[in-house]
HTML snippet that shows the backbone in 3Dmol.js (N, CA, C, O; Angstrom):
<script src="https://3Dmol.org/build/3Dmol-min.js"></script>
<div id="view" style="width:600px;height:400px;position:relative"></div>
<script>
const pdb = `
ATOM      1  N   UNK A   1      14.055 -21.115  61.012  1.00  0.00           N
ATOM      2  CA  UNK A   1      14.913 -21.028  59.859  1.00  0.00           C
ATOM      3  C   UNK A   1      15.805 -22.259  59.823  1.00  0.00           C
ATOM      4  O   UNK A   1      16.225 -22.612  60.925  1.00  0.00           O
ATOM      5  N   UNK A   2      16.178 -22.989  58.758  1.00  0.00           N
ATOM      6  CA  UNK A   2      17.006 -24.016  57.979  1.00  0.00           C
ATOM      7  C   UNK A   2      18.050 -23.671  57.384  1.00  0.00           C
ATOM      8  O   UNK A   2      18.142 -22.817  56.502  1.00  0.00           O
ATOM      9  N   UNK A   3      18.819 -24.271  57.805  1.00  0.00           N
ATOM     10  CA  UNK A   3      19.904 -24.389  56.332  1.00  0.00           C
ATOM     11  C   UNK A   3      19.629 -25.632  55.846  1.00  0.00           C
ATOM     12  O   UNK A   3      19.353 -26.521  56.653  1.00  0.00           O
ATOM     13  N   UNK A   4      19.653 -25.876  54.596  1.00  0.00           N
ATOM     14  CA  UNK A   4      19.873 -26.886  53.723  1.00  0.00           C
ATOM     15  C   UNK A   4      20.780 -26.375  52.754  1.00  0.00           C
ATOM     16  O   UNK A   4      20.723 -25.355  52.067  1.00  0.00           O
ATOM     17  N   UNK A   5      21.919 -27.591  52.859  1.00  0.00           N
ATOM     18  CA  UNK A   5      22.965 -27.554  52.066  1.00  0.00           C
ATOM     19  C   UNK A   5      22.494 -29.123  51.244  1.00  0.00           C
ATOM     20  O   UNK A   5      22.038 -30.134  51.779  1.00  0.00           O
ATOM     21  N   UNK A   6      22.898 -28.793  49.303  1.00  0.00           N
ATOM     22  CA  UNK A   6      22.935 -29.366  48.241  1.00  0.00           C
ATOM     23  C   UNK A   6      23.911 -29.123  47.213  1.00  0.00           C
ATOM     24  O   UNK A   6      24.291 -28.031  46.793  1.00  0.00           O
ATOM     25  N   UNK A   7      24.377 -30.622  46.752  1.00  0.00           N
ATOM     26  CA  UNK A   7      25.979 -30.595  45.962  1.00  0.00           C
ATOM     27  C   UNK A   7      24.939 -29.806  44.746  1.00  0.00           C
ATOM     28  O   UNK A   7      23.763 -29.853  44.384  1.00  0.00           O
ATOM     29  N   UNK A   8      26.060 -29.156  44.438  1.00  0.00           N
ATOM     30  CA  UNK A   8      25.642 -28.383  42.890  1.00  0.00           C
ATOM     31  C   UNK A   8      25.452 -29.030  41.926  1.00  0.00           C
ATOM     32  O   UNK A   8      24.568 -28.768  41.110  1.00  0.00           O
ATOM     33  N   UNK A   9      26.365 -30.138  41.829  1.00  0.00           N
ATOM     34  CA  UNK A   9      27.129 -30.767  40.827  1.00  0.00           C
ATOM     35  C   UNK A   9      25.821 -32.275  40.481  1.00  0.00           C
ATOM     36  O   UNK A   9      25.515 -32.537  39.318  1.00  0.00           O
ATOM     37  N   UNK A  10      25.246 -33.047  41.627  1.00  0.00           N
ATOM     38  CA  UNK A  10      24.438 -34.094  41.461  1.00  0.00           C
ATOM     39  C   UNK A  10      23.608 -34.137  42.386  1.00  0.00           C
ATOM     40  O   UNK A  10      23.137 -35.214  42.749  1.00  0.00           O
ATOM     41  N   UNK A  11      23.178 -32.668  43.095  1.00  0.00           N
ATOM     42  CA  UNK A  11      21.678 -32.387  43.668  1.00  0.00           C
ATOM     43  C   UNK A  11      22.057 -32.895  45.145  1.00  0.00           C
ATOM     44  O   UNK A  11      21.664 -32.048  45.947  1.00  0.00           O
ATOM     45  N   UNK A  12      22.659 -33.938  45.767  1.00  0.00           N
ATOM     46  CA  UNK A  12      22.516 -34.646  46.920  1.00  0.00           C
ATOM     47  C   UNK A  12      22.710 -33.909  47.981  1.00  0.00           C
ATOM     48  O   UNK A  12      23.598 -33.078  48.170  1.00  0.00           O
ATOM     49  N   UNK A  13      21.834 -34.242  48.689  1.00  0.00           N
ATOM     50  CA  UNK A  13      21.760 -33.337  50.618  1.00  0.00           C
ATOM     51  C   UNK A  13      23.033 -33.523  50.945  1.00  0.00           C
ATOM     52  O   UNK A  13      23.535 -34.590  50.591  1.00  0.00           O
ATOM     53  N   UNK A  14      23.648 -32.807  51.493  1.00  0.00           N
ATOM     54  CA  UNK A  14      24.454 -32.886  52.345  1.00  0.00           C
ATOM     55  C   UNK A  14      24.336 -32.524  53.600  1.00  0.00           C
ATOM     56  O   UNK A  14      25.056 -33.140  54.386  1.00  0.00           O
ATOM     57  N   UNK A  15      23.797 -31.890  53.936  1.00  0.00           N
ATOM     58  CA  UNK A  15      22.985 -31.815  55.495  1.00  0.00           C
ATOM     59  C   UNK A  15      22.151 -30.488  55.374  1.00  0.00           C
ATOM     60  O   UNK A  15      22.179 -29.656  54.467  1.00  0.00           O
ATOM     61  N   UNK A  16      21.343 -30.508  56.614  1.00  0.00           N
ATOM     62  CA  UNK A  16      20.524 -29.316  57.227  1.00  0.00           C
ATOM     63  C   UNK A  16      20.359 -29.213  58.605  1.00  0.00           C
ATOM     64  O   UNK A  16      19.887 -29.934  59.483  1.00  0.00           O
ATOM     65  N   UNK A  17      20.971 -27.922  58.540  1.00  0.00           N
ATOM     66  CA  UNK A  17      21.331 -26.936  59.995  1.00  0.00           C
ATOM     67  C   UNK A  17      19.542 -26.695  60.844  1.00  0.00           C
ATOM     68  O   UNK A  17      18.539 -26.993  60.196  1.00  0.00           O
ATOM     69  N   UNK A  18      19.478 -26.396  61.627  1.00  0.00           N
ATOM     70  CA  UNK A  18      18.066 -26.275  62.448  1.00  0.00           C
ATOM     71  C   UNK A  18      18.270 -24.990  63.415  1.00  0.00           C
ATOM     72  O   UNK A  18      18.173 -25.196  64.625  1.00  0.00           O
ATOM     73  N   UNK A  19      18.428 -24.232  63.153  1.00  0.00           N
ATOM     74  CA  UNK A  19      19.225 -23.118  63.947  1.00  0.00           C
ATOM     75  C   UNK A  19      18.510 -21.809  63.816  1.00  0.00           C
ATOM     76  O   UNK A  19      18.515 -21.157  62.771  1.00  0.00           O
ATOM     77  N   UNK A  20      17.692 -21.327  65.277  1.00  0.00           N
ATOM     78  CA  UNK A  20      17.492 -19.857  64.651  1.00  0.00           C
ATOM     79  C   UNK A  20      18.260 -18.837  64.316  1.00  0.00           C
ATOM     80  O   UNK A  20      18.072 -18.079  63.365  1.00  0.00           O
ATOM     81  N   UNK A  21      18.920 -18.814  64.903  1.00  0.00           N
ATOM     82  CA  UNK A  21      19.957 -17.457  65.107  1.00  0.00           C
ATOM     83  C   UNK A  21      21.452 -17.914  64.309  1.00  0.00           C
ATOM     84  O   UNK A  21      22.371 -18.435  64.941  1.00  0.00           O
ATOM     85  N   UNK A  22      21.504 -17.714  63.276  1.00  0.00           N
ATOM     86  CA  UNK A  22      22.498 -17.916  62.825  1.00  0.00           C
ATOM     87  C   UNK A  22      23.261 -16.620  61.816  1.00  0.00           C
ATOM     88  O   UNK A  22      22.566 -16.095  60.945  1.00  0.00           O
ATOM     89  N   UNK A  23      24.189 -16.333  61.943  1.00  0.00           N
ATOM     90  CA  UNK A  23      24.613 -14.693  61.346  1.00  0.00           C
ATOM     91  C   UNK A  23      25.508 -15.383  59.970  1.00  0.00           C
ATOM     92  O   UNK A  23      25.978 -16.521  59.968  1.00  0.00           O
ATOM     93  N   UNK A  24      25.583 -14.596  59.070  1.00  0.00           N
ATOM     94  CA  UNK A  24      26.626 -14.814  57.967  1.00  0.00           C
ATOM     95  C   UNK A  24      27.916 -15.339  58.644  1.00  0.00           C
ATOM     96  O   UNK A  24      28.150 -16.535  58.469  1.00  0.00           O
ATOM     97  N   UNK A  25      28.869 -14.554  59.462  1.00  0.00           N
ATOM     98  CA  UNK A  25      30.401 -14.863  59.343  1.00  0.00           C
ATOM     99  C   UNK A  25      30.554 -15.974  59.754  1.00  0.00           C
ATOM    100  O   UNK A  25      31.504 -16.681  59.420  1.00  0.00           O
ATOM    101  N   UNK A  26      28.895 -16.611  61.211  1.00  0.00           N
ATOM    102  CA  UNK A  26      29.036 -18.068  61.636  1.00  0.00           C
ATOM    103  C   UNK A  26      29.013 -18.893  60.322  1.00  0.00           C
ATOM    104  O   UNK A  26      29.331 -20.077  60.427  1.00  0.00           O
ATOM    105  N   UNK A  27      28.833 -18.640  59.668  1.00  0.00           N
ATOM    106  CA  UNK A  27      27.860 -19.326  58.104  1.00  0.00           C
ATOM    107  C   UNK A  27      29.550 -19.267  57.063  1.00  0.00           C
ATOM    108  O   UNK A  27      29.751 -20.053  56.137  1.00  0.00           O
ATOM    109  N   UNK A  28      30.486 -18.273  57.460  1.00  0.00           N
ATOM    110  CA  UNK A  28      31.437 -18.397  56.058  1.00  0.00           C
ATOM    111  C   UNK A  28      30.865 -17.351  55.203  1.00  0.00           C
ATOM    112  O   UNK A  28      31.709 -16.883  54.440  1.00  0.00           O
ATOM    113  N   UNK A  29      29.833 -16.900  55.104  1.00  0.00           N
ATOM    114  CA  UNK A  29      28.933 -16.415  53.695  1.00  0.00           C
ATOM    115  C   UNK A  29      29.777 -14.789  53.774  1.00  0.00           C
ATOM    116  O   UNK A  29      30.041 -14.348  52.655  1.00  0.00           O
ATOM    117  N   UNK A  30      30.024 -14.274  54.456  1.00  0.00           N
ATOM    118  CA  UNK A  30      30.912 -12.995  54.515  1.00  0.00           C
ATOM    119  C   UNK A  30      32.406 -13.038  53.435  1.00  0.00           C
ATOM    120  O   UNK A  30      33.120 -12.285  52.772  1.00  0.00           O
ATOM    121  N   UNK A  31      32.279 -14.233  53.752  1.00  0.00           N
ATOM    122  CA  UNK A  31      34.057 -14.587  52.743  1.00  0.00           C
ATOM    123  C   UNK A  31      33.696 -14.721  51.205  1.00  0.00           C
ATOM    124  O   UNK A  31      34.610 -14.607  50.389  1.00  0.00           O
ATOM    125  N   UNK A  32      32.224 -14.988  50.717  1.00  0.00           N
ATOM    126  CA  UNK A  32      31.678 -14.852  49.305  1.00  0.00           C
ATOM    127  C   UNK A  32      31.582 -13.435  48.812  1.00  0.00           C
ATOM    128  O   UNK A  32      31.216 -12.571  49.610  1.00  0.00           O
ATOM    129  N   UNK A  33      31.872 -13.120  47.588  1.00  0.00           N
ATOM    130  CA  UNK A  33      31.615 -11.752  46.906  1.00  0.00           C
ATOM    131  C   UNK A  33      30.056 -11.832  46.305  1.00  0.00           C
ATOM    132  O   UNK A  33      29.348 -12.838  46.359  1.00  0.00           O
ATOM    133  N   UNK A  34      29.715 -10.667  45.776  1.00  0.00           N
ATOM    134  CA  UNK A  34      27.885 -10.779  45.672  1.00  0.00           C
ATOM    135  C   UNK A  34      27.922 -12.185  44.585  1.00  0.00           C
ATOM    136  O   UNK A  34      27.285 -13.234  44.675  1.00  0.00           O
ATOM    137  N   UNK A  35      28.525 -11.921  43.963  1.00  0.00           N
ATOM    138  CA  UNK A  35      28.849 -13.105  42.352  1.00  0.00           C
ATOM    139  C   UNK A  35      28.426 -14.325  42.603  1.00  0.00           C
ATOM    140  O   UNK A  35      27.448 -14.910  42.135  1.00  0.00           O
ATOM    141  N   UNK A  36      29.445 -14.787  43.593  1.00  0.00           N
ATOM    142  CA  UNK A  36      29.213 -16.049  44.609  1.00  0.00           C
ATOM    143  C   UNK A  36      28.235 -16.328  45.103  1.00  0.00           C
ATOM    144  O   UNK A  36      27.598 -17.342  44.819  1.00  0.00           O
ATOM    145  N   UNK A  37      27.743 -15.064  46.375  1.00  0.00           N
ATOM    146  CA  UNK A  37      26.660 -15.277  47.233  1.00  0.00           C
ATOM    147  C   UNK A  37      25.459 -15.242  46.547  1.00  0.00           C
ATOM    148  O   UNK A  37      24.462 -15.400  47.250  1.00  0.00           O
ATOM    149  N   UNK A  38      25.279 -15.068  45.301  1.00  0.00           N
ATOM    150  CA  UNK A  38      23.928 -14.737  44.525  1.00  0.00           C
ATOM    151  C   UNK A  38      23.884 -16.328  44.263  1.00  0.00           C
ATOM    152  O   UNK A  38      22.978 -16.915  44.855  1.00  0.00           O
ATOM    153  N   UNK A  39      24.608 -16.986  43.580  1.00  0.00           N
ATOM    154  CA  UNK A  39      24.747 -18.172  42.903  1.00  0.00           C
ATOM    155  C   UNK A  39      24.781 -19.501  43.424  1.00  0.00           C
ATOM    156  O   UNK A  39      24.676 -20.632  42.951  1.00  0.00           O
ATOM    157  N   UNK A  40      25.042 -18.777  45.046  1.00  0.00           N
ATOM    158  CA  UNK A  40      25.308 -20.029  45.689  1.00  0.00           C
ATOM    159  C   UNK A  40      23.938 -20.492  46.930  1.00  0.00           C
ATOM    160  O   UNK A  40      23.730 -21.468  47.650  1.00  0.00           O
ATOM    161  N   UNK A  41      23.348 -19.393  46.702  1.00  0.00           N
ATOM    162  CA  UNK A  41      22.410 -19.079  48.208  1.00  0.00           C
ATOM    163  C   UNK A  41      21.388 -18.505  47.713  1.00  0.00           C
ATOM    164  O   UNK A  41      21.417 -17.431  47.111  1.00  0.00           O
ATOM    165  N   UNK A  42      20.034 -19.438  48.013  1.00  0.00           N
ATOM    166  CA  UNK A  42      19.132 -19.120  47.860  1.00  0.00           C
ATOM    167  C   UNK A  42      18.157 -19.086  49.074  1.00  0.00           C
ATOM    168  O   UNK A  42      18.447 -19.794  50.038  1.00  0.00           O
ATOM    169  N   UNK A  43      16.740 -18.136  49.127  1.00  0.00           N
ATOM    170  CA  UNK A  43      15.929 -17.639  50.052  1.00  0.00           C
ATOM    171  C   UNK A  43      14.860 -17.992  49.671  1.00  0.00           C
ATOM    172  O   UNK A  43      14.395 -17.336  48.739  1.00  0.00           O
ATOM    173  N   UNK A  44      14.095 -19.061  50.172  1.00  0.00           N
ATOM    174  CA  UNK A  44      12.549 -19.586  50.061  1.00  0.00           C
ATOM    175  C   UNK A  44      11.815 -19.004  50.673  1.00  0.00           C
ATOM    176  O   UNK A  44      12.110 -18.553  51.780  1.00  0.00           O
ATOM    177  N   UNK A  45      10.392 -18.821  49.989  1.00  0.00           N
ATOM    178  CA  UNK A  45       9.299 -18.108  51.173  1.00  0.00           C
ATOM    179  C   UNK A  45       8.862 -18.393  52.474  1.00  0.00           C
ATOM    180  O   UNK A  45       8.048 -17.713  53.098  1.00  0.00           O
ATOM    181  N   UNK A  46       9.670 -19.875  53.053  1.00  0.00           N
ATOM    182  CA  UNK A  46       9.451 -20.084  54.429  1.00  0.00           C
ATOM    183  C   UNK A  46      10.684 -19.483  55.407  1.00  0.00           C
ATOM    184  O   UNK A  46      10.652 -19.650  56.626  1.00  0.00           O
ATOM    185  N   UNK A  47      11.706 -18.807  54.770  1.00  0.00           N
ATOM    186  CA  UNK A  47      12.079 -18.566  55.518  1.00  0.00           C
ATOM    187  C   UNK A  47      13.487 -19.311  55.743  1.00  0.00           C
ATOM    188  O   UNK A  47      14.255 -18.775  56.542  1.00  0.00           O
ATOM    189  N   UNK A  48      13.990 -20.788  54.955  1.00  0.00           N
ATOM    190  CA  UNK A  48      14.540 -21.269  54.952  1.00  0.00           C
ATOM    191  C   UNK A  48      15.555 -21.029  53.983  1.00  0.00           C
ATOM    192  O   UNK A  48      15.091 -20.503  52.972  1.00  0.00           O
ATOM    193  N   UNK A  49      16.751 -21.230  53.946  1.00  0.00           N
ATOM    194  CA  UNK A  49      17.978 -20.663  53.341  1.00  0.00           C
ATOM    195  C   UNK A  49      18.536 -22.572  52.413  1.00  0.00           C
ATOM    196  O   UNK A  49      18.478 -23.659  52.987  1.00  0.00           O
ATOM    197  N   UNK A  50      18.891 -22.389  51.302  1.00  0.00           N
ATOM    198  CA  UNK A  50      19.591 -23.358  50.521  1.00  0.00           C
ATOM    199  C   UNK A  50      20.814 -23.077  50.206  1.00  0.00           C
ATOM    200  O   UNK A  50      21.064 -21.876  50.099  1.00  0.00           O
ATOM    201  N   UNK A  51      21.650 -23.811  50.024  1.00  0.00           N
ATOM    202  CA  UNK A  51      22.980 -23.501  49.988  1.00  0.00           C
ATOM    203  C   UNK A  51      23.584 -24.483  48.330  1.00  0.00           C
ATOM    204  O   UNK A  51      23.207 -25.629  48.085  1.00  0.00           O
ATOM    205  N   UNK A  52      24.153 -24.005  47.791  1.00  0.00           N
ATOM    206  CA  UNK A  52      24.831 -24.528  46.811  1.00  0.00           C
ATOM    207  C   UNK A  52      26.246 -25.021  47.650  1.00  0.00           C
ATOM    208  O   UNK A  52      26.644 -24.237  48.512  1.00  0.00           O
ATOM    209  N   UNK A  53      26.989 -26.230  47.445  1.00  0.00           N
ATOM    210  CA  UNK A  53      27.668 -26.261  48.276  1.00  0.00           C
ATOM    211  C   UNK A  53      28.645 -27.861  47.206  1.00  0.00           C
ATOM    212  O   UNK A  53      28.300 -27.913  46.026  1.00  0.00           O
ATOM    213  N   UNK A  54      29.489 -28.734  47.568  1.00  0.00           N
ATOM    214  CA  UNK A  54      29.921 -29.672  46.648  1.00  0.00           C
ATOM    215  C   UNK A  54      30.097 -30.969  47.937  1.00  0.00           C
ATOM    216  O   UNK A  54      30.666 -30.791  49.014  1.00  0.00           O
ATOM    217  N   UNK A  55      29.521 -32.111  47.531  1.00  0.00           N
ATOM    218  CA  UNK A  55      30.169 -33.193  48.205  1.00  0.00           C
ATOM    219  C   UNK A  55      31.143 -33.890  48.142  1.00  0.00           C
ATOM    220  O   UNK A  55      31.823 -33.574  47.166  1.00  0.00           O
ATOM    221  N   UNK A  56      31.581 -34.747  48.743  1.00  0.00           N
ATOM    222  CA  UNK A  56      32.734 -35.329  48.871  1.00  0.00           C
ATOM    223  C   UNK A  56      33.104 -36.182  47.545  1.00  0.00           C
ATOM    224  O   UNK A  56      34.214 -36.119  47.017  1.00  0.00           O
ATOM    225  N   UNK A  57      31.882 -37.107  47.002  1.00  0.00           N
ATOM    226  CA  UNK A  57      32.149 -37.720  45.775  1.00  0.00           C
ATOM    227  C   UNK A  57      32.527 -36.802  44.303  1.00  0.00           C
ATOM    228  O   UNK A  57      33.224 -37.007  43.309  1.00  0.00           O
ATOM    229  N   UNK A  58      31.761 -35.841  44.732  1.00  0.00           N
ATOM    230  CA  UNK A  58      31.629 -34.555  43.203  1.00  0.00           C
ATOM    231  C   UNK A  58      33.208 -34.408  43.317  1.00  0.00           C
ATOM    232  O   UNK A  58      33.937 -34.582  42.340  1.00  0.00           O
ATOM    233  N   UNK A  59      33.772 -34.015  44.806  1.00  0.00           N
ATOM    234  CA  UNK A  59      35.002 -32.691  44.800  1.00  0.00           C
ATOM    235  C   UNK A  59      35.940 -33.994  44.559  1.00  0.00           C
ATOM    236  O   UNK A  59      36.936 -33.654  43.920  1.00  0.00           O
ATOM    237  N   UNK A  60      35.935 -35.518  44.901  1.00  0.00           N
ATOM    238  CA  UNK A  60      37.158 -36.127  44.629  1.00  0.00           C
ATOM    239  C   UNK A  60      36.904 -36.565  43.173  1.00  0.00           C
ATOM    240  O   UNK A  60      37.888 -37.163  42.739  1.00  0.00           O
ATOM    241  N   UNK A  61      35.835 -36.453  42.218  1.00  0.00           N
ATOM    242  CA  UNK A  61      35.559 -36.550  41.190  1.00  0.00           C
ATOM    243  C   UNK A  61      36.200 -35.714  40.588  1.00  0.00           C
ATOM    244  O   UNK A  61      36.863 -36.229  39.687  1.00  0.00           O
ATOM    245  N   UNK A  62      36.362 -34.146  40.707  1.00  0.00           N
ATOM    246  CA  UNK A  62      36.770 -33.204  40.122  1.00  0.00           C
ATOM    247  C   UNK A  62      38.500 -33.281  40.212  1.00  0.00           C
ATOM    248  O   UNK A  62      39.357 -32.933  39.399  1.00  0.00           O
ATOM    249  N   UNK A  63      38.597 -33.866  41.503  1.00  0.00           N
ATOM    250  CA  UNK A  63      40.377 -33.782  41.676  1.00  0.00           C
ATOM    251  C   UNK A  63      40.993 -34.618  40.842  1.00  0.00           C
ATOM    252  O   UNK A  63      42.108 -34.501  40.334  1.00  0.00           O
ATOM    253  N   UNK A  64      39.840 -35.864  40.678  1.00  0.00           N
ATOM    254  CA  UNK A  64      40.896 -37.261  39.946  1.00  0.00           C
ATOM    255  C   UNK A  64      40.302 -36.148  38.126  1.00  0.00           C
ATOM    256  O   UNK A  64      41.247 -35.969  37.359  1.00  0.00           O
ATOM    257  N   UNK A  65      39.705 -35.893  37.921  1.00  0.00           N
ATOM    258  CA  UNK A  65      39.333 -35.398  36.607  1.00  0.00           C
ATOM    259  C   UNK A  65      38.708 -33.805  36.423  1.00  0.00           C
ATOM    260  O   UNK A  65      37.608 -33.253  36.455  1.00  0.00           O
ATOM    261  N   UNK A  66      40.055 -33.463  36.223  1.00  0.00           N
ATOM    262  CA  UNK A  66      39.516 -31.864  36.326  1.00  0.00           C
ATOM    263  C   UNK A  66      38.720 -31.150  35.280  1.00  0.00           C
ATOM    264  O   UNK A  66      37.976 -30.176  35.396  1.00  0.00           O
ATOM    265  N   UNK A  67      39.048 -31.858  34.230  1.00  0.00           N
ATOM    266  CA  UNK A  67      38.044 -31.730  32.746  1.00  0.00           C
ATOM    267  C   UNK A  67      36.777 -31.908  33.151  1.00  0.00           C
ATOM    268  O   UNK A  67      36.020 -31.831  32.184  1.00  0.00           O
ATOM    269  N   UNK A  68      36.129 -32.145  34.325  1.00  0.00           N
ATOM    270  CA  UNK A  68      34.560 -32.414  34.768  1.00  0.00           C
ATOM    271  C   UNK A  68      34.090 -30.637  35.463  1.00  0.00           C
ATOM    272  O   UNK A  68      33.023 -30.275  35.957  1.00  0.00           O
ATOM    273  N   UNK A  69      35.485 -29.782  35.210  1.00  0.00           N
ATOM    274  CA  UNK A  69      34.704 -28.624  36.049  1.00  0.00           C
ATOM    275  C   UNK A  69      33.851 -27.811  34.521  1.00  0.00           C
ATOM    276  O   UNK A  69      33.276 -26.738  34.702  1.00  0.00           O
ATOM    277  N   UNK A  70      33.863 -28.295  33.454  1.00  0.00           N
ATOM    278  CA  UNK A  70      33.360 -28.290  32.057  1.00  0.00           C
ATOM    279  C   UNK A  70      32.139 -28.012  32.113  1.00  0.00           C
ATOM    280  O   UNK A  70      31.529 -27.106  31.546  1.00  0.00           O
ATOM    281  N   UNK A  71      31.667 -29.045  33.023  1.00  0.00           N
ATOM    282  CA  UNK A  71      30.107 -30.017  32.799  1.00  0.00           C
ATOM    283  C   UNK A  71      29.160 -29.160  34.325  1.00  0.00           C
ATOM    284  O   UNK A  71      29.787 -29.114  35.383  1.00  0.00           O
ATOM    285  N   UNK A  72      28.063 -28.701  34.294  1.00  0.00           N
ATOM    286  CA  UNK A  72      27.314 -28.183  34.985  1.00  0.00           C
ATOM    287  C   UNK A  72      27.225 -29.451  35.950  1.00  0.00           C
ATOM    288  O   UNK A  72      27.715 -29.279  37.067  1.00  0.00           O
ATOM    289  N   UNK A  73      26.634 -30.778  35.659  1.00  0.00           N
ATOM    290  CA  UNK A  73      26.358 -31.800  36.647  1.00  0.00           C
ATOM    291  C   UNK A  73      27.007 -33.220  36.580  1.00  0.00           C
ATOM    292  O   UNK A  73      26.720 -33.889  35.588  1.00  0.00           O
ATOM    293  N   UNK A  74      27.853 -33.769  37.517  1.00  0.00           N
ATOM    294  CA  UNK A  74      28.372 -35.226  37.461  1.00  0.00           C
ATOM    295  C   UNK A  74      27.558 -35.892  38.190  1.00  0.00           C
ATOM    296  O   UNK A  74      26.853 -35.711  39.182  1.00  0.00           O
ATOM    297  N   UNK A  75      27.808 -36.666  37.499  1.00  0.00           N
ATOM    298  CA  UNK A  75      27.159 -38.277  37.692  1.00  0.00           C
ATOM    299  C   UNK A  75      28.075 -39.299  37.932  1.00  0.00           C
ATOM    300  O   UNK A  75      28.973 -39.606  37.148  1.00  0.00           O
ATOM    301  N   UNK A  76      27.879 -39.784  38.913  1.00  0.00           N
ATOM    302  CA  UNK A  76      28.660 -40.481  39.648  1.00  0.00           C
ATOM    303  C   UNK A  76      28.043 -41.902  40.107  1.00  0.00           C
ATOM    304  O   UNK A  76      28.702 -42.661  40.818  1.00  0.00           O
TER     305      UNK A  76
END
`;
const viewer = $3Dmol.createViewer("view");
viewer.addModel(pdb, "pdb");
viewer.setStyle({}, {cartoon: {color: "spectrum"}});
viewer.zoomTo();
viewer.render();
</script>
C-alpha cells in the first residue's frame, strides 16, 4: 500500500508514503468528517490510497490572494 499525496488546486505530487501498516489517526484522516474524507481520499484497485492535499505554492497563492479559493484550479 501507497500513499500518494496531490495539490488539489494544480495536480502536483507532493510526495508518496511506502508504508504497509499505516492506521488513519497516524494519517490525521480521523480529524476529517465523512464530507472531507470522501472528497479528499481516494481508493484505487491496487490498493493504493490518493490524497487530495495543497502545496506550498497553491497555499501561499491563496494567502497573498484569497479571491483564488473561487477557482477549482491555480495556475501558478
Amino acid at each position: 500500500m501507497a500513499l500518494h499525496y496531490h495539490c488539489r488546486h494544480c495536480g502536483t505530487k507532493i510526495g508518496t508514503l511506502q508504508k504497509q501498516t499505516l492506521n488513519s489517526e497516524q494519517l490525521g484522516f480521523n480529524h476529517l468528517n465523512n464530507e472531507d474524507r470522501q472528497d479528499m481520499i481516494v481508493y484505487d484497485s491496487a490498493g493504493d490510497i490518493h490524497v487530495k492535499a495543497i502545496c506550498e505554492d497553491c497555499h501561499e497563492s491563496l494567502q497573498r490572494n484569497p479571491d483564488l479559493h473561487e477557482n477549482d484550479y491555480i495556475i501558478h
